[in-house]
matplotlib code that plots the C-alpha trace (Angstrom):
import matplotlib.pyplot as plt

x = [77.7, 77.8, 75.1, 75.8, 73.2, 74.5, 73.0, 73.1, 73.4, 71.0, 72.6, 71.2, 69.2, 71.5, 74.3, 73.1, 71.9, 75.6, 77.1, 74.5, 75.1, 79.1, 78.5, 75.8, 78.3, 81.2, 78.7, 78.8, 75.1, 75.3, 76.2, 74.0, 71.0, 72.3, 72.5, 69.0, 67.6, 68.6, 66.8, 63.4, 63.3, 63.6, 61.7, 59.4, 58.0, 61.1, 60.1, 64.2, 65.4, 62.3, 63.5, 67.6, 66.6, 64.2, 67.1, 69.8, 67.5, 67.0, 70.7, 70.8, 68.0, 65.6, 62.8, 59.9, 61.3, 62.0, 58.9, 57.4, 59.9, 59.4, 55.5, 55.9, 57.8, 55.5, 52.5, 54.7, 56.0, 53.2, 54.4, 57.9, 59.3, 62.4, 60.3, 57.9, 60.8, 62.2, 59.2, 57.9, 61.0, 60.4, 57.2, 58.1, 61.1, 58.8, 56.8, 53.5, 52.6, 49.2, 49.9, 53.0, 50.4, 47.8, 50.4, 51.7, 48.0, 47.4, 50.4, 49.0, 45.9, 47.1, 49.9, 48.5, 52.4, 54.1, 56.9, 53.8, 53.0, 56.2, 56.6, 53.9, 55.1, 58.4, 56.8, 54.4, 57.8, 59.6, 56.8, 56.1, 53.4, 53.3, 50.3, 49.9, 53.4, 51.8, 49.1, 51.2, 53.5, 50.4, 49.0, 52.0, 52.5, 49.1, 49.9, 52.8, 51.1, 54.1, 56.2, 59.3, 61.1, 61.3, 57.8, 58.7, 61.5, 60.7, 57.8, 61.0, 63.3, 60.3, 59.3, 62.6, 63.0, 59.9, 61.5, 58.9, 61.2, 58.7, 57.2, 60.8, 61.5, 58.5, 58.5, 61.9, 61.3, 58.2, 61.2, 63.4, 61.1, 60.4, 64.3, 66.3, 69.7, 68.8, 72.0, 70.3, 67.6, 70.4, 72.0, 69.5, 67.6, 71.0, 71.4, 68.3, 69.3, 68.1, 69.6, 69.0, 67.3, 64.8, 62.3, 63.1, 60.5, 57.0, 54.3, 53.6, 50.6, 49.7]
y = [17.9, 18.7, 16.5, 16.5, 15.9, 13.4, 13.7, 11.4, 12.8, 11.8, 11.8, 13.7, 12.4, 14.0, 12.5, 9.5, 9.3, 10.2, 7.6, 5.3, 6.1, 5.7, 2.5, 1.1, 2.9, 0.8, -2.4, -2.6, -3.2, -3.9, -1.2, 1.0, -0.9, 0.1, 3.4, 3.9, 1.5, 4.5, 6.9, 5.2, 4.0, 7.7, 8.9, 6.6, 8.5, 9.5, 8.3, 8.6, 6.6, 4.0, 3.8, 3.7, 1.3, -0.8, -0.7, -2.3, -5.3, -5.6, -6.2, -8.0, -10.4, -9.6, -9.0, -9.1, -6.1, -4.2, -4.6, -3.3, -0.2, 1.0, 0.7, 3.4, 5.2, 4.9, 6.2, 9.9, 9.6, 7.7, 9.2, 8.3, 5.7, 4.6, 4.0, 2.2, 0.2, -0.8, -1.4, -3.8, -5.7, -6.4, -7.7, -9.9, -11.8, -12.6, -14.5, -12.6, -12.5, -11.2, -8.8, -7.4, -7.0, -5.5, -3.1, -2.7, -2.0, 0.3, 2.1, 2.3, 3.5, 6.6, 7.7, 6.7, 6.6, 5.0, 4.0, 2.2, 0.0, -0.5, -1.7, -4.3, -6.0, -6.2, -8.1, -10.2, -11.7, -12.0, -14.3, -16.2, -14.4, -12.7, -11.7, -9.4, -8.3, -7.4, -5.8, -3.6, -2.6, -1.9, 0.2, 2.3, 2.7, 4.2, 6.4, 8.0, 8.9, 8.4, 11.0, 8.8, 6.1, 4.3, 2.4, 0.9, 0.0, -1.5, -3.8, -4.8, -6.1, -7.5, -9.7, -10.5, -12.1, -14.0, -14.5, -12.6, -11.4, -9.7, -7.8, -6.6, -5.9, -3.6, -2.4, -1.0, 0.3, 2.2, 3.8, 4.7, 7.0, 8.7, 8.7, 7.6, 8.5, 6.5, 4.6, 1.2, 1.5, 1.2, -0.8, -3.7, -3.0, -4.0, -7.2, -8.3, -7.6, -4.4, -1.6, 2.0, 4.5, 7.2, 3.9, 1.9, 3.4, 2.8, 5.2, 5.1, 3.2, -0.3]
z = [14.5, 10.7, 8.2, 4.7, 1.8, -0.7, -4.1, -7.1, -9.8, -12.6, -16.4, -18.8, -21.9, -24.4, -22.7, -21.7, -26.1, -26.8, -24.7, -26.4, -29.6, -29.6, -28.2, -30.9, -33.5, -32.6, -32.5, -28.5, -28.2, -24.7, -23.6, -25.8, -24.4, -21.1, -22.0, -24.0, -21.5, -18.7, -20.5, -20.8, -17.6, -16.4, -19.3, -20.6, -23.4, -25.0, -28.4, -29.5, -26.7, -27.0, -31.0, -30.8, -27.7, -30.1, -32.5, -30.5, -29.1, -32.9, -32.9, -29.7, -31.4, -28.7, -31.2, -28.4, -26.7, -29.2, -30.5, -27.5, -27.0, -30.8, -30.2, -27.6, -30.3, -32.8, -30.8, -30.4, -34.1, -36.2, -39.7, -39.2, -41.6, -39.7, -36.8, -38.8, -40.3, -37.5, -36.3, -39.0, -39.1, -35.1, -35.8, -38.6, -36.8, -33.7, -36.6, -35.7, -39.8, -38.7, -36.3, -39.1, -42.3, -39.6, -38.9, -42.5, -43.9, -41.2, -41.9, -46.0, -44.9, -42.8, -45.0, -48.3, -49.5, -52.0, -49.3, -47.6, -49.8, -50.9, -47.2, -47.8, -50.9, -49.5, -46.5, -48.7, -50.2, -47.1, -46.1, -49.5, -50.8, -54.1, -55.0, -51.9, -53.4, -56.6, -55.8, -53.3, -56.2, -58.5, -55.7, -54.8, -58.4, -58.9, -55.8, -57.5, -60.9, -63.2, -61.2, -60.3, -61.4, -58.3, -57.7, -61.3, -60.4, -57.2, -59.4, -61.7, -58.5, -57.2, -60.7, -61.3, -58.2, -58.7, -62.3, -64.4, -66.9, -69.2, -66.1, -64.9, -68.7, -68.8, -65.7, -66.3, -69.4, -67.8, -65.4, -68.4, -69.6, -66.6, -65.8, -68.6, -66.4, -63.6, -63.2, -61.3, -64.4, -67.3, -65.6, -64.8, -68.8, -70.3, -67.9, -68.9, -72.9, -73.6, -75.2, -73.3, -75.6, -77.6, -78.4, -75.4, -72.5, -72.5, -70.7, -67.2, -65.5, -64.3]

ax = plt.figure().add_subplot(projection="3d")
ax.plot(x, y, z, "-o")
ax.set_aspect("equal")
plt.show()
């Protein structure tokens, strides 16, 4: 009598990723969740399945469990912004404010970043609250020290929508002279009336 072994065989993470990423490219989030969900179960601390995983139950609006899956992925990847991201944006549509700015501050604190705090005031408006957005803005553009244009012109976007003209006006014009060929700069200074040029940017600082 002849007894045969049967195996099964076990997909690999790389092709197990692959499959889920063709199907999350094609918007068949199902099936990526499947796919990703295969990997953490075998490999729990997978922090790229636990993310694309956390990613498609974003998409599937199953905001709880992504929240937990990109928590796993934060803990191996604590510095990575489109973890945190994703993360942030997990927290904030399960409508834990508390737990989300907890998060966000914590995230300020470690990185000391001007993306940080960016984070936060884009948050703060999300949830109606504008002088947390403010002082986010301030904050991030002390962090950068006049170096870029983009933490001024963050502020600008961010007044304008709260329709503080003058601030956005300034705020840009603080931008322009840091980059006076920053397309999205020129182009928002001459929607709010200005004319680009030599006299029209204004020194860097709060």
């Amino acid at each position: 009598m002849v007894f045969t072994t049967a195996c099964t065989h076990r997909p690999s993470t790389s092709a197990l990723l692959e499959k889920g990423d063709f199907a999350y490219e094609y918007e068949r989030y199902d099936e990526a969740a499947r796919h990703y969900g295969m990997i953490v179960e075998n490999y729990p601390g997978d922090w790229e399945g636990q993310y694309k995983l956390g990613l498609t139950l974003l998409e599937l609006d199953r905001p709880e469990e992504a929240r937990r899956a990109l928590e796993v992925a934060m803990t191996s990847r604590p510095r990575d912004n489109d973890i945190a991201d994703a993360l942030a944006e997990a927290i904030y549509r399960t409508g834990d404010e508390a737990d989300l700015f907890t998060f966000l501050n914590g995230q300020a604190r470690e990185t000391q970043t001007v993306y940080a705090h960016t984070r936060i005031a884009r948050y703060a408006m999300y949830v109606g609250d504008p002088d947390t957005a403010k002082v986010a803005m301030e904050t991030a553009i002390e962090i950068d020290g006049g170096r870029t244009a983009q933490p001024y012109l963050d502020a600008a976007i961010f007044a304008e929508e709260l329709g503080d003209l003058d601030v956005a006006v300034r705020r840009l014009r603080q931008a322009y002279a840091i980059d006076p060929n920053n397309v999205e700069v020129r182009r928002r200074l001459i929607a709010l009336g200005e004319v680009p040029g030599p006299t029209l940017g204004l020194p860097p600082g709060r």
